[in-house]
C-alpha positions in Angstrom: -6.0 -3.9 -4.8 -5.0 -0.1 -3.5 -8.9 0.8 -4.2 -10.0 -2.2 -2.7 -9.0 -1.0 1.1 -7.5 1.8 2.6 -4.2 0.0 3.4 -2.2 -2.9 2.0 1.2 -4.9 3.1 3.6 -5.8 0.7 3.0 -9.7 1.0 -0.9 -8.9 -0.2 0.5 -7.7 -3.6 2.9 -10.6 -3.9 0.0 -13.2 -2.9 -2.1 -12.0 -6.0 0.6 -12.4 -7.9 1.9 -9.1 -9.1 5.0 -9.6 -8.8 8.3 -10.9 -6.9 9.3 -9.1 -3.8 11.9 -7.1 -5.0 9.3 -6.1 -8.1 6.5 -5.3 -5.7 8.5 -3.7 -3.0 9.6 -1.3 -5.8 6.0 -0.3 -6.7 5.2 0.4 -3.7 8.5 2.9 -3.0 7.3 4.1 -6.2 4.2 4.9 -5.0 4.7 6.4 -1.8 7.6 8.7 -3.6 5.1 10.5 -6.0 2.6 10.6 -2.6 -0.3 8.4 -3.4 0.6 6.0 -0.8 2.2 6.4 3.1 4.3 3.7 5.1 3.4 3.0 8.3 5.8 1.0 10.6 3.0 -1.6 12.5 5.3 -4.3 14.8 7.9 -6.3 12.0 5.1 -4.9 9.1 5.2 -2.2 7.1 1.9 -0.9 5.4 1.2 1.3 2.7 -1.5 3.6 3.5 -3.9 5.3 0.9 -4.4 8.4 2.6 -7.1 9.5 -0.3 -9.1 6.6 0.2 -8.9 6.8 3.4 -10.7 10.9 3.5 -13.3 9.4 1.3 -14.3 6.6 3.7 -14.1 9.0 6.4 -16.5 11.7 5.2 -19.2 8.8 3.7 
């Protein structure tokens, strides 16, 4: 799902089913800790950015 767009929100990862909140919210701290992903702050949402991903679909 991270590969599949540049962003994702936390209730996307729970929809899929990979997890409960707590489990998925922990990946996702996880992940933005070791610097593959960025939280943005957008209204009451927080999304996880994949800054890489994003440079690729930039330069293409």
């Amino acid at each position: 799902m991270l590969f599949k767009l540049p962003y994702t929100e936390r209730q996307s990862l729970i929809d899929i089913g990979l997890g409960t909140p707590k489990t998925v919210g922990n990946y996702l701290i996880e992940l933005e800790g070791k610097g593959f992903l960025k939280s943005n702050k957008v209204g009451k949402a927080k999304l996880y950015l994949n800054h890489e991903l994003m440079k690729v679909l930039e330069q293409g």
